[in-house]
PDB file as gemmi writes it, atoms N, CA and C in Angstrom:
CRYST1    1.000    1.000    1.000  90.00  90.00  90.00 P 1                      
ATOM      1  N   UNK A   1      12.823  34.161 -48.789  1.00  0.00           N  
ATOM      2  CA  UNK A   1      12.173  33.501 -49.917  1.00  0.00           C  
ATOM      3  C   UNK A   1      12.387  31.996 -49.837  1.00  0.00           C  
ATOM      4  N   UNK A   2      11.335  31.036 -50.227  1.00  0.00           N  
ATOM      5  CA  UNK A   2      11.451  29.933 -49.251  1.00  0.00           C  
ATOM      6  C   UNK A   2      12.014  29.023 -51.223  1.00  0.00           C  
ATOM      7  N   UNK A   3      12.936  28.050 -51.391  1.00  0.00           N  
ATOM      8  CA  UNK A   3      13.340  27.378 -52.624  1.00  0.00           C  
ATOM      9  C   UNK A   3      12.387  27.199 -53.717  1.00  0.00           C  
ATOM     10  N   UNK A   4      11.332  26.554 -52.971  1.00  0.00           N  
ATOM     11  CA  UNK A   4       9.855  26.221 -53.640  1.00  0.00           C  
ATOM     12  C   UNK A   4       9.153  26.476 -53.656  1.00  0.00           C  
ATOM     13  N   UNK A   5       8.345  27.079 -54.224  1.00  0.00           N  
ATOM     14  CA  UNK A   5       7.049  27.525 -54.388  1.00  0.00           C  
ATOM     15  C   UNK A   5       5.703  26.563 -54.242  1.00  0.00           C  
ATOM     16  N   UNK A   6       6.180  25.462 -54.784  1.00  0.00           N  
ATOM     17  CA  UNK A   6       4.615  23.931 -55.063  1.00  0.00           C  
ATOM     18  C   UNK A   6       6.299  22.972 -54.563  1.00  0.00           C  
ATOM     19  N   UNK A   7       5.335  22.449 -54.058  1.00  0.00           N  
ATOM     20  CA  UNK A   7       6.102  20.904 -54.171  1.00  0.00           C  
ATOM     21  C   UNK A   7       6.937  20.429 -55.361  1.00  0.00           C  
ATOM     22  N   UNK A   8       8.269  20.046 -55.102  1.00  0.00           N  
ATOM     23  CA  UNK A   8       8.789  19.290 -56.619  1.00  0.00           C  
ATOM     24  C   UNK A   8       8.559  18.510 -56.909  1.00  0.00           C  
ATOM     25  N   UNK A   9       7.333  17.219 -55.828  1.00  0.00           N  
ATOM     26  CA  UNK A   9       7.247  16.289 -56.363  1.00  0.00           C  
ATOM     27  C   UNK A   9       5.736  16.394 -56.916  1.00  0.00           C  
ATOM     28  N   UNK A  10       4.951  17.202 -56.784  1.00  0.00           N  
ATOM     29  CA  UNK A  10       3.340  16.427 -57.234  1.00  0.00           C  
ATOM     30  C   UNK A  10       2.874  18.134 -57.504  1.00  0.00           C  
ATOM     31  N   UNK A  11       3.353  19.105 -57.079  1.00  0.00           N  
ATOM     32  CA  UNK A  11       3.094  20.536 -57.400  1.00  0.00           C  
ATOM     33  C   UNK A  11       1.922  20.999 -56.492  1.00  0.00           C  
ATOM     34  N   UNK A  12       1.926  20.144 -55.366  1.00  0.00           N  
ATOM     35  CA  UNK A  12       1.156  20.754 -54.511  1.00  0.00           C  
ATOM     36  C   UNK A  12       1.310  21.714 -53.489  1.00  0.00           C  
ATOM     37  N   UNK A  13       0.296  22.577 -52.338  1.00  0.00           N  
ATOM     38  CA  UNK A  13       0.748  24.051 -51.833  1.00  0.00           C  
ATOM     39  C   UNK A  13       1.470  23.274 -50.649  1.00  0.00           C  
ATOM     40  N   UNK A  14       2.593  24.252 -50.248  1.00  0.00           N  
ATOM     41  CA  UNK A  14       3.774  23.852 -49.213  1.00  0.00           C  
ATOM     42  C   UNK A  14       2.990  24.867 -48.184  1.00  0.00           C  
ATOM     43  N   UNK A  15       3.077  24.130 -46.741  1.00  0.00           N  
ATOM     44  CA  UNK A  15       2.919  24.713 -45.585  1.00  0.00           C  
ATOM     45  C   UNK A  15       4.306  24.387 -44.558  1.00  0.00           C  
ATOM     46  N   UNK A  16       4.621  25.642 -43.615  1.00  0.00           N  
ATOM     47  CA  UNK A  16       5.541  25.279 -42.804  1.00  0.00           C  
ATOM     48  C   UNK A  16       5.192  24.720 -41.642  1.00  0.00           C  
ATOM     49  N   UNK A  17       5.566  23.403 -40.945  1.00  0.00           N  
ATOM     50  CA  UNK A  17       4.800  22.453 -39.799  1.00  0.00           C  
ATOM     51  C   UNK A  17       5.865  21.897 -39.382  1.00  0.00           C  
ATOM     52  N   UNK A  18       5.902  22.057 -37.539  1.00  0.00           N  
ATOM     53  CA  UNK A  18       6.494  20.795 -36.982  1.00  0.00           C  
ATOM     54  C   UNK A  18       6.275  19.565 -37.016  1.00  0.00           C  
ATOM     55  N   UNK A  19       7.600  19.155 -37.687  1.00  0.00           N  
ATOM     56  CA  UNK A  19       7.259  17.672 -37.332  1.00  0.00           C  
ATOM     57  C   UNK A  19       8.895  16.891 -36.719  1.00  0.00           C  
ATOM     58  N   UNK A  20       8.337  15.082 -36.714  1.00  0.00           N  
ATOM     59  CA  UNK A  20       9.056  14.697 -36.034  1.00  0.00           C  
ATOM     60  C   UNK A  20       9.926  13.700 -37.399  1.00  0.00           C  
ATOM     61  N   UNK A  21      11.177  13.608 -37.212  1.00  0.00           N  
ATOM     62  CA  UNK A  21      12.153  12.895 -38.180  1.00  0.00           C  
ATOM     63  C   UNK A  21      13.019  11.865 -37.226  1.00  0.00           C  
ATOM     64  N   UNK A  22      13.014  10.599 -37.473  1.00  0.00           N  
ATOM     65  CA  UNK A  22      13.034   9.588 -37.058  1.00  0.00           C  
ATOM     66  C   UNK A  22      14.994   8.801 -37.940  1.00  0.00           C  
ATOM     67  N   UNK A  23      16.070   9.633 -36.916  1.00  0.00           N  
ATOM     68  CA  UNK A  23      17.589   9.068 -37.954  1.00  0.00           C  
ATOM     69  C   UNK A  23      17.613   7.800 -37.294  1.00  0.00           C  
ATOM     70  N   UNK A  24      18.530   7.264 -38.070  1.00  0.00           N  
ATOM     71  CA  UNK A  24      19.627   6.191 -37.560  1.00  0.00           C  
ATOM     72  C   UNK A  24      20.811   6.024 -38.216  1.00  0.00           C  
ATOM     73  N   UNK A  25      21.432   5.624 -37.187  1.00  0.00           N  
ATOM     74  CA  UNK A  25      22.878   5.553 -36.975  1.00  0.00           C  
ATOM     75  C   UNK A  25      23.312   4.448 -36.067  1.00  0.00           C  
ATOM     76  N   UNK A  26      24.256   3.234 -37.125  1.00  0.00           N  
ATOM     77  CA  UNK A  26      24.672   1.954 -36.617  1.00  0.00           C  
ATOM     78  C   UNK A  26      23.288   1.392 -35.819  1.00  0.00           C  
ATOM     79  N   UNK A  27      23.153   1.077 -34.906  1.00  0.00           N  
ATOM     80  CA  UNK A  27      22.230   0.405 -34.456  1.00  0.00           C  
ATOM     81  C   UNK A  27      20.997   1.025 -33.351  1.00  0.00           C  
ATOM     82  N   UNK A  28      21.180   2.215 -33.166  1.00  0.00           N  
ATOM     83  CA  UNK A  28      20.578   3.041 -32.608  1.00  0.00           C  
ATOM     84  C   UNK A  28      19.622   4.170 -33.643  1.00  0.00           C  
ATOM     85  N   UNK A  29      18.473   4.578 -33.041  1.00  0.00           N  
ATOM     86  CA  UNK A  29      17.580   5.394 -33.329  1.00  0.00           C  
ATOM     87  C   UNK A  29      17.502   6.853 -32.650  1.00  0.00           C  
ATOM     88  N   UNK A  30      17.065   7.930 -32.991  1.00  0.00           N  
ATOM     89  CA  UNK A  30      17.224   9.351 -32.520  1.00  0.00           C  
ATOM     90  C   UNK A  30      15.499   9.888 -32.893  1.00  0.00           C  
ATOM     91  N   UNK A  31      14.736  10.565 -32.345  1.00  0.00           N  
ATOM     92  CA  UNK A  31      13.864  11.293 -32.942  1.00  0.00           C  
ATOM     93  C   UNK A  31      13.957  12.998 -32.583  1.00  0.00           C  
ATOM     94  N   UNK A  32      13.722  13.522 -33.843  1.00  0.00           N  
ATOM     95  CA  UNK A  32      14.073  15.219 -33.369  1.00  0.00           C  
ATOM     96  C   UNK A  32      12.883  16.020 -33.934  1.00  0.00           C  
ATOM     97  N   UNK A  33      12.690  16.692 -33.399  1.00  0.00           N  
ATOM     98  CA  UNK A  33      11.078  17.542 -33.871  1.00  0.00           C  
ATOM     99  C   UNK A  33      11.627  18.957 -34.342  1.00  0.00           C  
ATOM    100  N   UNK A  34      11.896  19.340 -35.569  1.00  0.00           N  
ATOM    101  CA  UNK A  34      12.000  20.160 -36.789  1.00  0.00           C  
ATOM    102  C   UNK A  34      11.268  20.837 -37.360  1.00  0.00           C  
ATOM    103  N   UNK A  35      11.997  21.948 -37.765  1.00  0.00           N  
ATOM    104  CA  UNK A  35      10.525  22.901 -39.038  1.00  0.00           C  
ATOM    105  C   UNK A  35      10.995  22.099 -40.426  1.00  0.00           C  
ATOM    106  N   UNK A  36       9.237  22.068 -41.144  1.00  0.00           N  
ATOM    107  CA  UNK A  36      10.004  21.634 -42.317  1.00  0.00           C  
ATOM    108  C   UNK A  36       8.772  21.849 -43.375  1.00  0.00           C  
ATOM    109  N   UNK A  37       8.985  22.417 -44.276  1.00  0.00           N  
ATOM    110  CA  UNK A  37       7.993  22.583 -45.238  1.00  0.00           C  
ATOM    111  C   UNK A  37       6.964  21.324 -45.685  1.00  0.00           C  
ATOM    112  N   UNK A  38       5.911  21.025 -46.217  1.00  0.00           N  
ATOM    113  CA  UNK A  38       5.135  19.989 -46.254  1.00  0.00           C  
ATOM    114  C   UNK A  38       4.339  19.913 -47.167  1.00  0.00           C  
ATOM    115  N   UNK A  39       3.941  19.064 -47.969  1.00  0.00           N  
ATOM    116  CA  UNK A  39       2.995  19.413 -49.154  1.00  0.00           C  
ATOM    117  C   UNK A  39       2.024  19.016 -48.467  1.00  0.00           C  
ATOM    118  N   UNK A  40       0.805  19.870 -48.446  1.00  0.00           N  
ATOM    119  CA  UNK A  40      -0.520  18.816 -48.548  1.00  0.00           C  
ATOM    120  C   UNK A  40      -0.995  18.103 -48.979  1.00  0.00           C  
ATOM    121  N   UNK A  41      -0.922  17.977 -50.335  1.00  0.00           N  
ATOM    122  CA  UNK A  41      -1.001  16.880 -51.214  1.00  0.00           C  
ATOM    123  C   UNK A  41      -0.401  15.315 -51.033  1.00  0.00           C  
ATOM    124  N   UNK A  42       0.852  15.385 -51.308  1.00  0.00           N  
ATOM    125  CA  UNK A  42       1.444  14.716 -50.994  1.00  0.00           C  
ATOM    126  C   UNK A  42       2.717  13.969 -49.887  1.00  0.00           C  
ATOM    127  N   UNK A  43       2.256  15.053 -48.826  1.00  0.00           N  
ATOM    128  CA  UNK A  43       3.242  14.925 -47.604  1.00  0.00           C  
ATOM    129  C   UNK A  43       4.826  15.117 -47.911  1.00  0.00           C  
ATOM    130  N   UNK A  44       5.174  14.771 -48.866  1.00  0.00           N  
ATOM    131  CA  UNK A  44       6.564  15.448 -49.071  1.00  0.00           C  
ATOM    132  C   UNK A  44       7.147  16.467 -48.090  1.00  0.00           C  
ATOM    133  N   UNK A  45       8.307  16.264 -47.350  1.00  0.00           N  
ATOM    134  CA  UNK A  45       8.801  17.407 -46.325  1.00  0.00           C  
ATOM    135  C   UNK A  45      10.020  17.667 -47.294  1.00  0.00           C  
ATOM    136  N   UNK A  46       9.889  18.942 -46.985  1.00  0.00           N  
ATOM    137  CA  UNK A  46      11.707  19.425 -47.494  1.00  0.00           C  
ATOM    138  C   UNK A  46      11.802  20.438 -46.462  1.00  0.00           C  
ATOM    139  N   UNK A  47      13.444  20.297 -46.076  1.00  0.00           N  
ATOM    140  CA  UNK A  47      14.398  20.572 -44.729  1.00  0.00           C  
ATOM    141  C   UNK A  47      15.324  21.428 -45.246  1.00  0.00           C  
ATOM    142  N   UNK A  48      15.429  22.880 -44.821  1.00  0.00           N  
ATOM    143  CA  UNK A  48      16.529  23.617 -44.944  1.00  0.00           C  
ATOM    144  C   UNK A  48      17.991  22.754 -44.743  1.00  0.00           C  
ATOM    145  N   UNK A  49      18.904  23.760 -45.498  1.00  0.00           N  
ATOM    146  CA  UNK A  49      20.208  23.128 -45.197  1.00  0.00           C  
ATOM    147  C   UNK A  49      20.833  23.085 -44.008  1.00  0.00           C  
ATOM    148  N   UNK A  50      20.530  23.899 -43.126  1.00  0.00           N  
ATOM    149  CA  UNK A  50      20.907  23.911 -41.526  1.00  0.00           C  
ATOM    150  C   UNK A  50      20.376  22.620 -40.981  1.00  0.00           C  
ATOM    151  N   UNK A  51      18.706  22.191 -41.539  1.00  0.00           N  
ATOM    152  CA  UNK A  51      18.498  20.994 -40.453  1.00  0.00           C  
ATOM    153  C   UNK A  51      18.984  19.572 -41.280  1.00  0.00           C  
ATOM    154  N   UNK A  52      19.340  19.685 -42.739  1.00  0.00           N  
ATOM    155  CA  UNK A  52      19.527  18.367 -43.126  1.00  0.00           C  
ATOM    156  C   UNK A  52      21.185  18.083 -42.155  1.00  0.00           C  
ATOM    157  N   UNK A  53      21.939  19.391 -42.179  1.00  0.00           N  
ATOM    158  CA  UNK A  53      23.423  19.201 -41.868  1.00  0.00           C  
ATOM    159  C   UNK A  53      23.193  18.698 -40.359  1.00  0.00           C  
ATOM    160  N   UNK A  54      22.272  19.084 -39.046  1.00  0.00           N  
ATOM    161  CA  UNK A  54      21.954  18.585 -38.058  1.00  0.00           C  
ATOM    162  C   UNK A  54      21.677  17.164 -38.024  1.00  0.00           C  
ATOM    163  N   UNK A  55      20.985  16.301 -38.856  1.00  0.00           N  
ATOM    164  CA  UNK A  55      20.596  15.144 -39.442  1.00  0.00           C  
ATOM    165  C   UNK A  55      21.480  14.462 -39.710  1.00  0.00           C  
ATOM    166  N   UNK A  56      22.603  15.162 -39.808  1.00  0.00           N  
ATOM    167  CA  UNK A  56      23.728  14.032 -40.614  1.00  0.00           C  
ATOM    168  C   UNK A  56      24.926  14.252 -39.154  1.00  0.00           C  
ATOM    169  N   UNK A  57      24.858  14.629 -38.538  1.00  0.00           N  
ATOM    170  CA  UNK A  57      25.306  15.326 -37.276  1.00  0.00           C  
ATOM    171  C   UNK A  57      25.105  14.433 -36.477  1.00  0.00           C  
ATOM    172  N   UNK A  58      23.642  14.348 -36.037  1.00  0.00           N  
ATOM    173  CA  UNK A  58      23.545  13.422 -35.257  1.00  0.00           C  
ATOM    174  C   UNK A  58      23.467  11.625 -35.893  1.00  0.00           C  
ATOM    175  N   UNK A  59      23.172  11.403 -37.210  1.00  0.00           N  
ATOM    176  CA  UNK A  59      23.314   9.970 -37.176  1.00  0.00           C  
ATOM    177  C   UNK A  59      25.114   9.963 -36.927  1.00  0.00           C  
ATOM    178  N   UNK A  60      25.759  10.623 -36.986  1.00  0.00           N  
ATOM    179  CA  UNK A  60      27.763  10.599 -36.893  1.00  0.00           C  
ATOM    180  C   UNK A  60      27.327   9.971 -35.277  1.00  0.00           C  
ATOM    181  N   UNK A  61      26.894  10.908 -34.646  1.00  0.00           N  
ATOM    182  CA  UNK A  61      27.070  10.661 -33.189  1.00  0.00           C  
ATOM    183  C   UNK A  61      26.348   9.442 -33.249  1.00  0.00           C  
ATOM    184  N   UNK A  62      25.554   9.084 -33.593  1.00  0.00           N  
ATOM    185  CA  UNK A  62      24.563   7.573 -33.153  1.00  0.00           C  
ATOM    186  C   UNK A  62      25.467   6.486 -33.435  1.00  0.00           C  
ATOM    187  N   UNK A  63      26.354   6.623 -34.493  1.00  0.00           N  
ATOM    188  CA  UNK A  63      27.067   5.738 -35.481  1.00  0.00           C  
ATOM    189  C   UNK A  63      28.391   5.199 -34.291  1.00  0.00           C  
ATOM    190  N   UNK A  64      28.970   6.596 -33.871  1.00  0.00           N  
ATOM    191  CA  UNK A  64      30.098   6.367 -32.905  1.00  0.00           C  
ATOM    192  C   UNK A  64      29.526   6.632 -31.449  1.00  0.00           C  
ATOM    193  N   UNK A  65      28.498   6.049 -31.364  1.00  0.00           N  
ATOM    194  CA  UNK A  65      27.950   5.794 -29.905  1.00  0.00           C  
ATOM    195  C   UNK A  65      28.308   6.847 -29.163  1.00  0.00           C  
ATOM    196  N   UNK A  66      28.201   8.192 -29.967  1.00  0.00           N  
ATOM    197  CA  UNK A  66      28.326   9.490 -28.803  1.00  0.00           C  
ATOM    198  C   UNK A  66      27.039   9.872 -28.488  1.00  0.00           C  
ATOM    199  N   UNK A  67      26.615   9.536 -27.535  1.00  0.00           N  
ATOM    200  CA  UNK A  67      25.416  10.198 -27.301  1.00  0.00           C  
ATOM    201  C   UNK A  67      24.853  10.364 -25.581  1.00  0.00           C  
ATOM    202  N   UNK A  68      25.941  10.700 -25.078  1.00  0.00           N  
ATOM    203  CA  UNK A  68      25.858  11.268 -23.679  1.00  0.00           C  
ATOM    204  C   UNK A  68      25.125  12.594 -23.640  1.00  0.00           C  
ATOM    205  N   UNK A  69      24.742  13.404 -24.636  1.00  0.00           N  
ATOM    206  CA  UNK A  69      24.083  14.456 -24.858  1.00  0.00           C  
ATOM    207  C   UNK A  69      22.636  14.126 -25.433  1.00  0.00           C  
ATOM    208  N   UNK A  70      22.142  13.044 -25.413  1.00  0.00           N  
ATOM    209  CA  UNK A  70      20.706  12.699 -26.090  1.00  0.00           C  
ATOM    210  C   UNK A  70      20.204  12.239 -24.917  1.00  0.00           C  
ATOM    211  N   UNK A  71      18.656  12.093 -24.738  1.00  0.00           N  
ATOM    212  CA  UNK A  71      17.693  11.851 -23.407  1.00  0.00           C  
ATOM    213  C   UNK A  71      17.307  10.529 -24.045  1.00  0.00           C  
ATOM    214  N   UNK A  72      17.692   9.350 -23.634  1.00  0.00           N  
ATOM    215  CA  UNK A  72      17.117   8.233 -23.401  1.00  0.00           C  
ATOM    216  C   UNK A  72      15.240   8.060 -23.405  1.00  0.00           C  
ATOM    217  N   UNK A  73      15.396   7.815 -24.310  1.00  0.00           N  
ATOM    218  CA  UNK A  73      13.135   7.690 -24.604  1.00  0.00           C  
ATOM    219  C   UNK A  73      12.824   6.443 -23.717  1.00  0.00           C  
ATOM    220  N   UNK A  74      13.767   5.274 -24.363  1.00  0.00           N  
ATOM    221  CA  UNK A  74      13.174   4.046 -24.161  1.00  0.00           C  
ATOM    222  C   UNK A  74      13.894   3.106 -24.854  1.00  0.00           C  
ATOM    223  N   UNK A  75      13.422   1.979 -25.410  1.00  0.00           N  
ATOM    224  CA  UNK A  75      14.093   1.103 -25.899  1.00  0.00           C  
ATOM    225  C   UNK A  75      13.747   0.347 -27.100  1.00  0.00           C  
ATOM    226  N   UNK A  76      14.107  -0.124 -28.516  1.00  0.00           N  
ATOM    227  CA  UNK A  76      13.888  -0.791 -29.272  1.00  0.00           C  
ATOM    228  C   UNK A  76      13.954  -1.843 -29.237  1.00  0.00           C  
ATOM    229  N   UNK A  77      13.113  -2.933 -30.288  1.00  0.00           N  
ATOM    230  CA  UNK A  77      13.467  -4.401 -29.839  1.00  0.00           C  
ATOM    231  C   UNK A  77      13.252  -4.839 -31.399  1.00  0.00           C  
ATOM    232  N   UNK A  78      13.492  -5.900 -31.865  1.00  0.00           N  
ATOM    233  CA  UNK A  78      13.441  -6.714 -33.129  1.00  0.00           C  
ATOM    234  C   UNK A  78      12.779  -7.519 -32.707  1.00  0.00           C  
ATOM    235  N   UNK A  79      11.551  -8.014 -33.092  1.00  0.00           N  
ATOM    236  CA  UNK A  79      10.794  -9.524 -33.237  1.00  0.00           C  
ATOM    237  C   UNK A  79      11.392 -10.139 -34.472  1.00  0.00           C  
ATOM    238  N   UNK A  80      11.467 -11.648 -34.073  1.00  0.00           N  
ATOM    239  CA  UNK A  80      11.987 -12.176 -35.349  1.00  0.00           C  
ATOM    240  C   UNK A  80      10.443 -13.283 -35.805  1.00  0.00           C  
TER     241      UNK A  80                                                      
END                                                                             
């Protein structure tokens, strides 16, 4: 039985869809592709408790520069 029935924010119908969630941690970025419920309406995602606790998992590791276990994408840059 899934928490919500409509969206909590706008009461619109929830579909389950991969998508991609974009952490950070200290100065580094991570992207991870997740199930996550979705309003149509209003795009709202809501994340089981298994993937928010993964989320907070890996910004720890981004934070203390553990990330010998993540695949290198590429690189960020700041324009000023």
């Amino acid at each position: 039985m899934k928490p919500f029935e409509k969206c909590p924010v706008c009461g619109g119908e929830l579909v389950e869809k991969e998508v991609e969630k974009i952490l950070r941690g200290g100065v580094d970025t991570a992207v991870i592709k997740v199930r996550a419920e979705v309003c149509l309406h209003c795009g709202e995602r809501l994340y089981s408790e298994e993937t928010v606790k993964r989320f907070e998992e890996i910004r720890t590791k981004l934070k203390q520069q553990q990330t010998a276990d993540f695949r290198q994408l590429g690189k960020t840059f700041e324009v000023a």
